[in-house]
N, C-alpha and C positions, 0 to 999 in steps of 0.2 A: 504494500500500500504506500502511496506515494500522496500525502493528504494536503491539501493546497489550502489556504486561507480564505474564505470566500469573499466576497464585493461588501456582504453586510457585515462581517465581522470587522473589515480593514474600517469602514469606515464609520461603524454603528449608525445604520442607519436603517429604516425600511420600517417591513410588519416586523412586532417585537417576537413573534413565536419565528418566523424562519431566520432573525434574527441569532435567536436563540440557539437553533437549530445549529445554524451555520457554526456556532462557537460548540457545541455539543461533539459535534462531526470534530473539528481538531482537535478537542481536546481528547476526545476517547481516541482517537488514532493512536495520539501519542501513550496511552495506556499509563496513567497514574493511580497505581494502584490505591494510595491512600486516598483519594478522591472517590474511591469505588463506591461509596454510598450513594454519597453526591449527585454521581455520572446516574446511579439508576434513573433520575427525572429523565435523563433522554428517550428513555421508555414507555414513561405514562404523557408526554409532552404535551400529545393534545387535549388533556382533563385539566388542564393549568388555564388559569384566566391571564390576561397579558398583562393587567399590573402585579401582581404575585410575578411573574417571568421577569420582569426589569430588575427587578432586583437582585434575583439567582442571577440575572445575565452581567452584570458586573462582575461579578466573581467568578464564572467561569471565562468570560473574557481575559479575565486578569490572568487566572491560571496558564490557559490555552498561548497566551502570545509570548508570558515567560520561558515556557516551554520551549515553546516554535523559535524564538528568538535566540533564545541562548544555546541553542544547538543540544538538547535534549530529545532521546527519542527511547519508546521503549521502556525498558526496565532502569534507566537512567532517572523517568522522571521523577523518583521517589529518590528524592533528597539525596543522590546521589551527587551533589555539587561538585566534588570534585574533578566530575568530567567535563566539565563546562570550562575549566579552563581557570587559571587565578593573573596570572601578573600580563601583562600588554607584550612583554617580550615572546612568554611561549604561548600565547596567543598567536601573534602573525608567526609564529612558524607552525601553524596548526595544530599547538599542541602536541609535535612531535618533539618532547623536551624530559623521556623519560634516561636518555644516556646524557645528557648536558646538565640539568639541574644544579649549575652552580653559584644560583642565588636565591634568594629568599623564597624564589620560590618552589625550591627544594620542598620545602614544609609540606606544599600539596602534590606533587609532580612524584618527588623521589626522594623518601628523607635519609639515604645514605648518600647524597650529594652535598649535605649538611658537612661529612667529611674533605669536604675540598673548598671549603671556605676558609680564608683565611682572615677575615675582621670583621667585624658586626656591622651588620646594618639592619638598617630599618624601612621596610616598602607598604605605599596603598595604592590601593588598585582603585578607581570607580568607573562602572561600564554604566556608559550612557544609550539605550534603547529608544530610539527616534521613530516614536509609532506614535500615529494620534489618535491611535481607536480607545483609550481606555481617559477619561478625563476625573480631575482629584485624586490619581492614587502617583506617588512618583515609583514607578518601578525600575528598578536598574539593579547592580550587585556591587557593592562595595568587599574588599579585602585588605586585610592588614598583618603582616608578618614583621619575625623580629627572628634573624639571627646570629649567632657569634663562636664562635670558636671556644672549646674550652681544654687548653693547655696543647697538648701534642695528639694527641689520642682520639679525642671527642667534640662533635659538636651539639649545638643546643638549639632548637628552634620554637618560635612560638606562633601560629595563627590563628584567626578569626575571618569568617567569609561570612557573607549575608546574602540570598539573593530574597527580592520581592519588593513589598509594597508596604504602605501603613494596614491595608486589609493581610493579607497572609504574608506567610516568610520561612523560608529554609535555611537553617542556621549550621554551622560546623564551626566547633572548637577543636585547635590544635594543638597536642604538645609532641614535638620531633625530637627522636636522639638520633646523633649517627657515632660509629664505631669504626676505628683504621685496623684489620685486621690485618693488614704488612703496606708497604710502599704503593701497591696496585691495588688492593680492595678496600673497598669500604661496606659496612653492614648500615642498615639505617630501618627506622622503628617510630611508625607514629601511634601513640594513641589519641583518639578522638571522641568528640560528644557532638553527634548529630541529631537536630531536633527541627521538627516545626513547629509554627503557630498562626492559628486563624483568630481574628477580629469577629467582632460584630456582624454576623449574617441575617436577616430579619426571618422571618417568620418561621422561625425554632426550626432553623437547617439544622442538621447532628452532628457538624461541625464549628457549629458557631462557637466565638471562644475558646477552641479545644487546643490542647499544646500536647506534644509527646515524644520522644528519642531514646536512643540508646548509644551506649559508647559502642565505636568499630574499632579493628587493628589493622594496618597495614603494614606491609615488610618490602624492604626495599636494595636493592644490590649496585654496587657499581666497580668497576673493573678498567681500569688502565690496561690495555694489552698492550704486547712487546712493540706492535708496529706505531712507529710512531704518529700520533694525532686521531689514533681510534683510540675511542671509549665503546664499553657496553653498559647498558644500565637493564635494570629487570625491577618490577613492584607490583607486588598482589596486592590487587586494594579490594577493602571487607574482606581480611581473613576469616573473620568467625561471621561472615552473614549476617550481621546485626538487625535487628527489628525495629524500626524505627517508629511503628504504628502499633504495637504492642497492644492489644485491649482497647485500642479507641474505634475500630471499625466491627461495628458486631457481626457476625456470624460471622469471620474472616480472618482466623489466626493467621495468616501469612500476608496479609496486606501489610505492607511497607517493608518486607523483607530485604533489603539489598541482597545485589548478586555479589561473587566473586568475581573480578576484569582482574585480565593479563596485561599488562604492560611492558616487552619487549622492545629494545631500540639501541640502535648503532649510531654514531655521530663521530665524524670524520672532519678534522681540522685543516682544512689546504694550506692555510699561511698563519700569519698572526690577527689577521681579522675576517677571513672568512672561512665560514663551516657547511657539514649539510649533515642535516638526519635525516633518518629511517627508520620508523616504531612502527611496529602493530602490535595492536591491540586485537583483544577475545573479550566481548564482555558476558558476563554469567556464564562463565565456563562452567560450574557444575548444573548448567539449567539444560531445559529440554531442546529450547531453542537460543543456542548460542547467536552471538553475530561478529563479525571479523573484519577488520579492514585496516589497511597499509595507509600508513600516515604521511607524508616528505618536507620537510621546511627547512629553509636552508638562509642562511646572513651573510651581507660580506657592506666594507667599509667604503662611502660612496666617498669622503673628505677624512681629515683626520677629525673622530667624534661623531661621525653621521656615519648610522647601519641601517641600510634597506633590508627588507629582510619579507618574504613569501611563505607559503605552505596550503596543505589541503589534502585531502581524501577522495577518492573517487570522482575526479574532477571530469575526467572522459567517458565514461561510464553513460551508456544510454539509460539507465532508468532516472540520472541527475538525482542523484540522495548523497552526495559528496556534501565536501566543505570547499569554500574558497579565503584563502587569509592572506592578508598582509599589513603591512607596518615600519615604523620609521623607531629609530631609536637616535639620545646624543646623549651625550655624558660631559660634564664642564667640571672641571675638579674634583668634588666627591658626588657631584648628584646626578642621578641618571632620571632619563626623561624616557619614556615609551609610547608609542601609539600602534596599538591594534583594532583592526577591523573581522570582521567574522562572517559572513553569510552564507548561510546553509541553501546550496543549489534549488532545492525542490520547494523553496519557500522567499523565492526573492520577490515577492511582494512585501514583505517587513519592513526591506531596507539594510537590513542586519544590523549588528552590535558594533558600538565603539567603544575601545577600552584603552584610559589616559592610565598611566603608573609614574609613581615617582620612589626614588628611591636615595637613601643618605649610605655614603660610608663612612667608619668612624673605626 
């Protein structure tokens, strides 16, 4: 399924039920299982009077363009934030930044990249989502990471991501260690606390107000090989499958389960400013129906301080359910400047994602 955004959802307008309708269709595409209750209105649709629908229809708008926008599909869209991507650098390389990770944004990417840092810094990220179909809610996702080095051996990371709205919001705390297990590897270990939360829904949705998460673990590898300017990286994210929905969706122990994703990738250094990777990813490898796709994002220096930098998935592919990315970086003394853009092929009526970063070294 390849599920498009219709005329009335881009621009909220029309009869408020195919309205409705139309934001129903995207949102169940994209299959958010914590929303499962929710979603059943798509089924009784036509016993609803259309003022009762305006209301719901905010909220599934809101969900539905989150979704669409931030390149969520699938079993992703259960607060699995971390696949969406955190800092504007491995953003334009598509996210293919599971062998490179050697900044802050290690935390979410790959936290044995934590071991190839060598001073702390401090980075926020905020994605600006330029859609005008949802009005009073500001949706976009903010990120903030801290990391530093600790002595020879270890390092330390700290983050916080958000994405959403003042109505709903998917949250992830992070705490990252990484570990030099000789000259070439490094081990690295996040624990995390992933949660959402719904606002005020009227007319006693079974979500209204509800909040719920559970901690995950992730594990993560990285490896110097002998040739010079290859790295490998490797991170299973949701080692233990954590349940993020635990007891908030009735009849439905598995709603908000996270999968387990693989994360594989190679990154090859040409000179002193430019590289290219190559990750694929598996995500819910222990589920019935996995999904798999070869990542490419690659950087090099256009002046001294200015890096262009591309990437994307399945960009030639006739069905168009790829990614298209790219991005500017500059760096002036300690501070680094990022911009990434994002757009998911089968949904470029959005407009796609913009994501500024800034980052301190110290």
């Amino acid at each position: 399924m390849n599920p498009k955004v219709s005329d009335e959802c881009i621009g909220g307008q029309g009869n408020p039920i195919d309205d409705f309708n139309g934001v129903c269709d995207l949102a169940c595409a994209y299959g958010s299982r914590i929303l499962s209750e929710s979603f059943k209105l798509c089924t009784i649709i036509e016993k609803e009077e259309a003022e009762t629908l305006m209301n719901r229809l905010r909220w599934f708008r809101l969900c539905a363009v989150a979704i669409a926008l931030l390149g969520v599909s699938g079993a992703e869209a259960v607060v699995n934030i971390q696949n969406v991507g955190a800092g504007a650098r491995s953003a334009a390389l598509g996210n293919s930044y599971v062998a490179i990770a050697d900044d802050a944004d290690a935390v979410f990417a790959n936290p044995a990249g934590l071991g190839l840092i060598s001073q702390t810094q401090l980075a926020y990220t905020n994605v600006s989502l330029f859609y005008g179909g949802i009005e009073g809610d500001d949706l976009g996702q903010h990120v903030v990471s801290y990391v530093m080095p600790l002595g020879s051996k270890l390092g330390l990371g700290l983050g916080y991501e958000r994405i959403g709205s003042e109505l709903m919001s998917e949250n992830g705390a992070f705490l990252s260690l990484a570990y030099k297990l000789g000259q070439s590897l490094n081990i690295g270990l996040n624990a995390k606390y992933l949660f959402w939360s719904v606002g005020d829904i009227p007319n006693n949705d079974p979500l209204s107000n509800q909040s719920a998460g559970n901690v995950g673990v992730d594990l993560g590898l990285m490896w110097k090989s002998p040739l010079q300017g290859a790295q490998f990286g490797l991170m299973v994210k949701n080692l233990n499958q954590p349940n993020v929905a635990y007891g908030s969706v009735q009849g439905d122990s598995e709603a908000g389960k996270l999968p387990m994703d693989l994360h594989v990738g190679v990154a090859y250094r040409l000179n002193a400013s430019s590289l290219v990777s190559v990750q694929y990813v598996r995500r819910d490898v222990s589920g019935d129906a996995p999904d798999s796709r070869v990542v490419v994002g690659g950087e090099t220096s256009l002046v001294e301080g200015l890096m262009l930098r591309a990437g994307g998935s399945k960009i030639f592919e006739e069905d168009a359910t790829g990614d298209l990315n790219a991005g500017l970086g500059y760096r002036w003394n300690k501070l680094h400047f990022d911009y990434g853009y994002h757009i998911p092929l089968d949904l470029t009526e959005t407009n796609g994602a913009h994501r500024f970063s800034f980052a301190y070294g110290f």
